[in-house]
N, CA, C and O of each residue as an XYZ file, in Angstrom:
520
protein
N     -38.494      3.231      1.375
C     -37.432      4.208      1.298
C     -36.214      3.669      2.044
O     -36.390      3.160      3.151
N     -34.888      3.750      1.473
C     -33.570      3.191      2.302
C     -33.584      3.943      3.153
O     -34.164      5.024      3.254
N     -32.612      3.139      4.157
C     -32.429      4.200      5.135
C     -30.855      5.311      4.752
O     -29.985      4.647      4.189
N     -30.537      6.518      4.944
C     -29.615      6.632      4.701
C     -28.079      6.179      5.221
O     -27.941      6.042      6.436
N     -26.998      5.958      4.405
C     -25.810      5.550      5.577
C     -25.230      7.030      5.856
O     -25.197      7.968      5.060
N     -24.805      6.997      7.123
C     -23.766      8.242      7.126
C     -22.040      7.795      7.341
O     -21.450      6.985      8.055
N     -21.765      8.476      6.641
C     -20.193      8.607      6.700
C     -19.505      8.567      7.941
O     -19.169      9.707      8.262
N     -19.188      7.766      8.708
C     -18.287      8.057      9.841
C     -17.106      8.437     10.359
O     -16.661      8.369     11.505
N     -16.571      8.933      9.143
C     -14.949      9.310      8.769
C     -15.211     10.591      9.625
O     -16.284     11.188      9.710
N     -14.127     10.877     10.195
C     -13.530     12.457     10.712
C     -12.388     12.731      9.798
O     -12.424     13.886      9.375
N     -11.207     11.901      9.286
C     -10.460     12.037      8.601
C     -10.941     11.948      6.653
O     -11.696     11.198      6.033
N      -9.956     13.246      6.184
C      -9.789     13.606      5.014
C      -9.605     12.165      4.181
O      -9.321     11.155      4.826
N      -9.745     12.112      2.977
C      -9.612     10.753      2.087
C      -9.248     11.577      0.911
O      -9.904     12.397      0.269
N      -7.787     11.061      0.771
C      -7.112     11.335     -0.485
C      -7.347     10.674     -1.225
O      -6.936      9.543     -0.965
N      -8.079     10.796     -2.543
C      -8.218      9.361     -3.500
C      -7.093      9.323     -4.573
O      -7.442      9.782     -5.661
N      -6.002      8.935     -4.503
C      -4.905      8.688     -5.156
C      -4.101      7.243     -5.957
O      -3.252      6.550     -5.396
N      -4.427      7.105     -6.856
C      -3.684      5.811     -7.213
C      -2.082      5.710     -7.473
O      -1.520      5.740     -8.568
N      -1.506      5.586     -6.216
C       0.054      5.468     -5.952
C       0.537      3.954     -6.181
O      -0.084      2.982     -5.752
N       1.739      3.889     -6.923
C       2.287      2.776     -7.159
C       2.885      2.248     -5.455
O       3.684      2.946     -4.831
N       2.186      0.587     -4.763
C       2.213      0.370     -3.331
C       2.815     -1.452     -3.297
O       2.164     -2.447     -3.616
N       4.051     -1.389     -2.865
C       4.484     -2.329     -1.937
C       4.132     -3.259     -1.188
O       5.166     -3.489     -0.562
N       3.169     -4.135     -0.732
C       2.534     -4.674      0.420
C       3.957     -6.108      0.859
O       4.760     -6.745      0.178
N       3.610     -6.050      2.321
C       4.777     -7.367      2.867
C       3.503     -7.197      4.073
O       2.968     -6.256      4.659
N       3.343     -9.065      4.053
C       2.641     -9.306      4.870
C       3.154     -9.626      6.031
O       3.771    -10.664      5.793
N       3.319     -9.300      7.472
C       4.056     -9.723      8.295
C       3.990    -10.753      8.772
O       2.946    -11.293      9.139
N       5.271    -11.274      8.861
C       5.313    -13.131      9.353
C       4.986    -14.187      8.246
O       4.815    -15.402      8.339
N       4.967    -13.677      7.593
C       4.542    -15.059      6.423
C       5.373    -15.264      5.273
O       5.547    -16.405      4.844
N       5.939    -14.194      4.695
C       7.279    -14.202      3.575
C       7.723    -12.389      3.706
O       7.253    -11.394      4.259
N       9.026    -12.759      2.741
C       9.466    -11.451      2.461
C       9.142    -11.661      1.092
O      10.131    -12.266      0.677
N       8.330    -11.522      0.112
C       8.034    -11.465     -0.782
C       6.976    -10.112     -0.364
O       6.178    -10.052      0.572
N       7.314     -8.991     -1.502
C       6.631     -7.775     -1.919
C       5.433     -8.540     -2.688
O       5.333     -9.726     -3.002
N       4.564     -7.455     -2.882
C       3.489     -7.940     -3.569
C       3.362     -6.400     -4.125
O       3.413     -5.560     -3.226
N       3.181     -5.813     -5.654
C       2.660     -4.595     -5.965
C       1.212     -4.606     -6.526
O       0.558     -5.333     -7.274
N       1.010     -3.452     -5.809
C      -0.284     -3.101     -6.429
C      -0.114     -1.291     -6.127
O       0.887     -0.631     -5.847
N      -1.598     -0.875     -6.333
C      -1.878      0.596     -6.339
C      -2.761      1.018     -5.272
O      -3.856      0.458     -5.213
N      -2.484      1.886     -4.438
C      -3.941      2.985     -3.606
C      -5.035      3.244     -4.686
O      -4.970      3.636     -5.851
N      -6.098      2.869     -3.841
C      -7.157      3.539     -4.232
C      -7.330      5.247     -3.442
O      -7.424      6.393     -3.882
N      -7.315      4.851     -2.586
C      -6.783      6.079     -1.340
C      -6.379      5.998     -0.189
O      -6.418      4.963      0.476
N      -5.854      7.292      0.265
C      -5.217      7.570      1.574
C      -5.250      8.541      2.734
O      -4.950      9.708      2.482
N      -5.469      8.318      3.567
C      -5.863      9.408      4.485
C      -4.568      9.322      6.056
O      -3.642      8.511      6.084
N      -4.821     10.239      7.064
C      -3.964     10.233      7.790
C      -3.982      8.857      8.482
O      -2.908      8.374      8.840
N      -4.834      8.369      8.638
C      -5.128      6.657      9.468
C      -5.313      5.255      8.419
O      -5.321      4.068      8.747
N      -5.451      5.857      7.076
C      -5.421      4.171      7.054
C      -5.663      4.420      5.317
O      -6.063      5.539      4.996
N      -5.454      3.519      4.344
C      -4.845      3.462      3.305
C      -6.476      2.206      2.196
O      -7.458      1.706      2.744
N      -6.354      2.175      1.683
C      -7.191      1.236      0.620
C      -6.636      0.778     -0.584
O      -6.396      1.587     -1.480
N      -6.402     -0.413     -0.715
C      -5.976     -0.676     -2.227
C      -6.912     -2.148     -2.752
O      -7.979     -2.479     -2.234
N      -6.406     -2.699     -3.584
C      -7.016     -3.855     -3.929
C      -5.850     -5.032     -3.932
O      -4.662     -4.743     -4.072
N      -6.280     -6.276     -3.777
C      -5.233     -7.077     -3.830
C      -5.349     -8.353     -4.402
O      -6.526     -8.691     -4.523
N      -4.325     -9.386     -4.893
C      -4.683    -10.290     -5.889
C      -5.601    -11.324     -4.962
O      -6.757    -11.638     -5.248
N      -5.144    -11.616     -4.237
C      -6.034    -12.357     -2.497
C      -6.733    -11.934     -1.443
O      -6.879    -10.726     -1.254
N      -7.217    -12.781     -0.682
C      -7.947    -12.105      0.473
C      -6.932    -12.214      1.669
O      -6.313    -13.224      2.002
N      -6.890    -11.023      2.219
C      -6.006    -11.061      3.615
C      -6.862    -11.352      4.853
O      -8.006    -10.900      4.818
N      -6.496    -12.019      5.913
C      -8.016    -12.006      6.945
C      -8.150    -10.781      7.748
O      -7.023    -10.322      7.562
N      -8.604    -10.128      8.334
C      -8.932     -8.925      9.038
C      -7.907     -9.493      9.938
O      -7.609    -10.673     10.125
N      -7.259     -8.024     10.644
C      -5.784     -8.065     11.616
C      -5.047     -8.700     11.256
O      -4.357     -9.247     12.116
N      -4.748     -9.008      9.779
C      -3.556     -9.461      9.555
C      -2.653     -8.212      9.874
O      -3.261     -7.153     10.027
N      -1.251     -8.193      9.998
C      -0.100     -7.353     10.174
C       0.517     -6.865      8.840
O       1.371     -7.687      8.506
N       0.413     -5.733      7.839
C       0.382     -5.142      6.323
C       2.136     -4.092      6.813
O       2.266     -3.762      7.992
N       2.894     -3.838      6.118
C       3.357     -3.120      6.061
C       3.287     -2.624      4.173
O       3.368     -3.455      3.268
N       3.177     -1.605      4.028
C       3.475     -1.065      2.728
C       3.663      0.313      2.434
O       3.110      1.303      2.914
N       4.648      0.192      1.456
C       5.300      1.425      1.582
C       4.703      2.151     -0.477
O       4.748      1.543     -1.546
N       4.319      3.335     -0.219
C       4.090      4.106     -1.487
C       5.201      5.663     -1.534
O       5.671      6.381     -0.652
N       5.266      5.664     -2.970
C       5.825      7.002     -2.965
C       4.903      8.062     -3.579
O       4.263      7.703     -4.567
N       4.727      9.452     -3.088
C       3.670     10.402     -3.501
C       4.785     10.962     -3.878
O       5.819     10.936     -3.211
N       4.585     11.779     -5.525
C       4.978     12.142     -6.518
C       4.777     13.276     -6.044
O       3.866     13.651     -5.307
N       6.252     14.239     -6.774
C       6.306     15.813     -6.753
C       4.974     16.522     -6.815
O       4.751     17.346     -5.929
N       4.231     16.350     -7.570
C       3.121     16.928     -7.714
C       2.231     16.938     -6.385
O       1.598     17.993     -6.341
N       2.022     16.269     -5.498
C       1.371     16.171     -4.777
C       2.536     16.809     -3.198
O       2.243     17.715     -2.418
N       3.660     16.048     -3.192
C       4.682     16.840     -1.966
C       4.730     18.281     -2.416
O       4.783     19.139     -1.535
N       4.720     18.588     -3.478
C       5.348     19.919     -3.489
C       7.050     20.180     -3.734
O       7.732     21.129     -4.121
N       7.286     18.939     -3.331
C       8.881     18.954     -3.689
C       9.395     17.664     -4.254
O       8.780     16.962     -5.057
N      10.594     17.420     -3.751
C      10.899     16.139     -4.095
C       9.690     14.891     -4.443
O       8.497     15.193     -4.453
N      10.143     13.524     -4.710
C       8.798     12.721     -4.587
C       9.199     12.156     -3.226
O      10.270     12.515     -2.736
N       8.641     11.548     -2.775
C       8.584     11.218     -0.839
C       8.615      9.502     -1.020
O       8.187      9.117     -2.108
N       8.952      8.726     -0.326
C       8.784      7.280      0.079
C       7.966      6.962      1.189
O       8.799      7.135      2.078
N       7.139      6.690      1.658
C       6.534      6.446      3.156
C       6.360      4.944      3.460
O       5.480      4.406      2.787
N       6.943      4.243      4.237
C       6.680      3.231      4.914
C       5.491      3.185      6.124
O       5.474      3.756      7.214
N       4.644      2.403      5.580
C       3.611      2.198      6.970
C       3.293      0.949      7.088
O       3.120      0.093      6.219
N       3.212      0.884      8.488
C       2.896     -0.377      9.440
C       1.761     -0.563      9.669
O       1.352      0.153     10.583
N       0.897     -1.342      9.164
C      -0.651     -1.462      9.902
C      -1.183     -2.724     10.454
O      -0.538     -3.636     10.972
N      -2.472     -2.638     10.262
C      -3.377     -4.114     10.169
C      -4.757     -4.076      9.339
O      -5.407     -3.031      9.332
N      -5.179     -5.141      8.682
C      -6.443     -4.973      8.064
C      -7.389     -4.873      9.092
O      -7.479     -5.524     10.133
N      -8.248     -3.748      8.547
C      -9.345     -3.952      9.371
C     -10.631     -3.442      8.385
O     -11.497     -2.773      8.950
N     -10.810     -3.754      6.795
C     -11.814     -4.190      5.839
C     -11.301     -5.188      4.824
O     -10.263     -5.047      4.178
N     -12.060     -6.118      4.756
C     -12.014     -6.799      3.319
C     -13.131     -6.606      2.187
O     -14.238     -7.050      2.492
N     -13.067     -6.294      1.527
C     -14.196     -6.381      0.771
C     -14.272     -7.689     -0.174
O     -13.442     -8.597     -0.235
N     -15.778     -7.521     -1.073
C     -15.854     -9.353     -1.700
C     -15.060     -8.913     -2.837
O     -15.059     -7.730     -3.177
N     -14.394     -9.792     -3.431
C     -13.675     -9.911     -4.998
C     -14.686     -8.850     -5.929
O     -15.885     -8.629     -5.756
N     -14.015     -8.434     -6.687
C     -14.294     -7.823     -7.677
C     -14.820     -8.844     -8.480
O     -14.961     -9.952     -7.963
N     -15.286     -8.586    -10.214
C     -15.166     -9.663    -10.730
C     -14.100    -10.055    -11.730
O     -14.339    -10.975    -12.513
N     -12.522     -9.193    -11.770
C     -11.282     -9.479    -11.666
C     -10.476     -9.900    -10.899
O      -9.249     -9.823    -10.830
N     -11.597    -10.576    -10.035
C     -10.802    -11.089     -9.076
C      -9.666    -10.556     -8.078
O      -8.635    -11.093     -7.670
N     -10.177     -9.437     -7.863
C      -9.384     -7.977     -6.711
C     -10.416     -7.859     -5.764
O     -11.646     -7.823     -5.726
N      -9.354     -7.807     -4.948
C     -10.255     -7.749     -3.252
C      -9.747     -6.701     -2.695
O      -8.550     -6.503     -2.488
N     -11.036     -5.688     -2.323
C     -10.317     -4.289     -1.874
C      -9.777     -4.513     -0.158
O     -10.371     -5.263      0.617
N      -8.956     -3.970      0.092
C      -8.741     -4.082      1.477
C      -8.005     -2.925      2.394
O      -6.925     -2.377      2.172
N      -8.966     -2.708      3.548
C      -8.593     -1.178      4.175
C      -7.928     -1.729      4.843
O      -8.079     -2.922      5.109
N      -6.540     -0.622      5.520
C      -5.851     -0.932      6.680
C      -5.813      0.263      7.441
O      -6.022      1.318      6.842
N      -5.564      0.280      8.757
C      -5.618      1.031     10.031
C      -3.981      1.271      9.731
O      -3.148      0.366      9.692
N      -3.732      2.606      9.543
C      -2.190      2.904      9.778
C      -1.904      3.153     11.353
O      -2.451      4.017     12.039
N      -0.882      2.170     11.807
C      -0.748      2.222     12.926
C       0.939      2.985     13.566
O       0.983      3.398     14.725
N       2.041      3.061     12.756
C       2.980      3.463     12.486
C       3.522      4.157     11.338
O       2.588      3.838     10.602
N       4.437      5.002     10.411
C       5.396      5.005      9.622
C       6.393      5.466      9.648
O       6.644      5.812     10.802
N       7.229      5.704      8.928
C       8.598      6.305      8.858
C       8.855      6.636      7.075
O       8.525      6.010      6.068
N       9.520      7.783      7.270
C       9.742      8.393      6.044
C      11.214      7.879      5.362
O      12.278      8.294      5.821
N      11.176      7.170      4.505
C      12.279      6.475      3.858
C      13.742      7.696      3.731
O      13.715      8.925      3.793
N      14.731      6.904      3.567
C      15.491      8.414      3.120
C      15.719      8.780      1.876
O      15.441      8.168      0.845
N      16.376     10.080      2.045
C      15.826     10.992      0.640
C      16.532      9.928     -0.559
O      15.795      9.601     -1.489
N      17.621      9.520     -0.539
C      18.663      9.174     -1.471
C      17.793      7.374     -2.248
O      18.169      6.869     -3.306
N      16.948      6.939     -1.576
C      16.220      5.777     -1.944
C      15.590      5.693     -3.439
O      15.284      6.807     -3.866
N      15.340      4.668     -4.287
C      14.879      4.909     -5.630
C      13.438      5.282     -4.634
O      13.089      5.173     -3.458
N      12.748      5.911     -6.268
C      10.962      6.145     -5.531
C       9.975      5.153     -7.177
O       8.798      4.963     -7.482
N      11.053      4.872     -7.659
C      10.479      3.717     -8.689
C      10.533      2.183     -8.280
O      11.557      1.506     -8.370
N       9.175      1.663     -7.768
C       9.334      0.228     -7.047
C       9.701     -0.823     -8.191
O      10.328     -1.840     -7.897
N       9.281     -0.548     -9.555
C       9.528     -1.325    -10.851
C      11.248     -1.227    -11.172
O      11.649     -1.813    -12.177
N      12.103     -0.590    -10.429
C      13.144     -0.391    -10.890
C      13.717     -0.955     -9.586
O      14.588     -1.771     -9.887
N      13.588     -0.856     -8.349
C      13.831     -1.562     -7.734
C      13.874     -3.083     -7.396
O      14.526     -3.772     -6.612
N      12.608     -3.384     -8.603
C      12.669     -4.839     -8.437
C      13.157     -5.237     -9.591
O      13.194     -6.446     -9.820
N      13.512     -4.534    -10.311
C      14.456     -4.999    -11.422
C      15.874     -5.160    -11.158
O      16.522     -6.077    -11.663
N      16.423     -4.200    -10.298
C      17.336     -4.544     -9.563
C      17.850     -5.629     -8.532
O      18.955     -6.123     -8.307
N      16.816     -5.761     -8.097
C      16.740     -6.874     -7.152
C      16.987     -8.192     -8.051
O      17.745     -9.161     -8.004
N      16.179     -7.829     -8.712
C      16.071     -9.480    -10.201
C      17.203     -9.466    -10.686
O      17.516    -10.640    -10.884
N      18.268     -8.571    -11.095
C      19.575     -8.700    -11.477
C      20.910     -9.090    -10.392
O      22.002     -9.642    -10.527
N      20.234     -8.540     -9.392
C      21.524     -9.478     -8.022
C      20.857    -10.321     -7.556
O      21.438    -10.699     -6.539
N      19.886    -10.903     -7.705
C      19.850    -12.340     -7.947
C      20.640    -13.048     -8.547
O      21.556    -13.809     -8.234
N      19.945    -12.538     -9.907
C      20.611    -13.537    -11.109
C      22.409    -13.646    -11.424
O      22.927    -14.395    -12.251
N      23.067    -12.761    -10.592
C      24.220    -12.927    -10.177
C      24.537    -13.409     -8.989
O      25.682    -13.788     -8.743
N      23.822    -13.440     -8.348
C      24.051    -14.294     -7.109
C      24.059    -15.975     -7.500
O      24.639    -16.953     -7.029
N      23.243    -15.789     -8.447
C      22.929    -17.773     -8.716
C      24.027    -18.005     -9.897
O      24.200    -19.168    -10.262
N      24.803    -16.930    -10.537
C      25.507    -17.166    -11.754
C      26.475    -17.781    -10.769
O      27.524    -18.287    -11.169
């Protein structure tokens, strides 16, 4: 007979797939997108194209949609560190938890579409190099 595991969470787990930002600290300013698997008041889960090593330094920022604020859609920036990796999928996605250790609430006037933001970004580039 297994033994059973128990849950050690005290905190709620939102299971939400939010469009998510990741910037690894100290290593590039290159965004990386992906999606939440979920989110809770301490710490966040998504999957990622690589493996990050445990305590790496994560900042990533998601926006939760009207439906879920109740009002507007929201931006949240958070500061963390890994502290799960899991093994590759066999798409080659590696889930990875982080410890939210900080955030700050973006301001209201910010896009909350990261695909439009980086389309933007890709166009003052491409005028920057014209």
């Amino acid at each position: 007979m297994a033994a059973e595991v128990q849950d050690r969470r005290t905190i709620r787990r939102f299971y939400m797939r939010l469009p998510a930002a990741i910037r690894i600290k100290g290593e590039t300013t290159h965004e990386f997108h992906t999606e939440t698997q979920n989110v809770s008041a301490r710490g966040v889960f998504f999957y990622f194209d690589r493996v990050l090593p445990e305590n790496s330094r994560i900042e990533v920022t998601v926006t939760f949609p009207p439906h879920v604020t109740l009002t507007d859609a929201v931006r949240v920036r958070f500061e963390g560190r890994v502290v799960r990796v899991e093994p590759p999928l066999p798409s080659a996605r590696v889930g990875v938890a982080a410890e939210i250790e900080n955030y700050e609430f973006l301001r209201a006037g910010s896009r909350v579409d990261y695909l439009s933001d980086l389309l933007d970004r890709q166009k003052t580039n491409d005028f920057a190099e014209s």
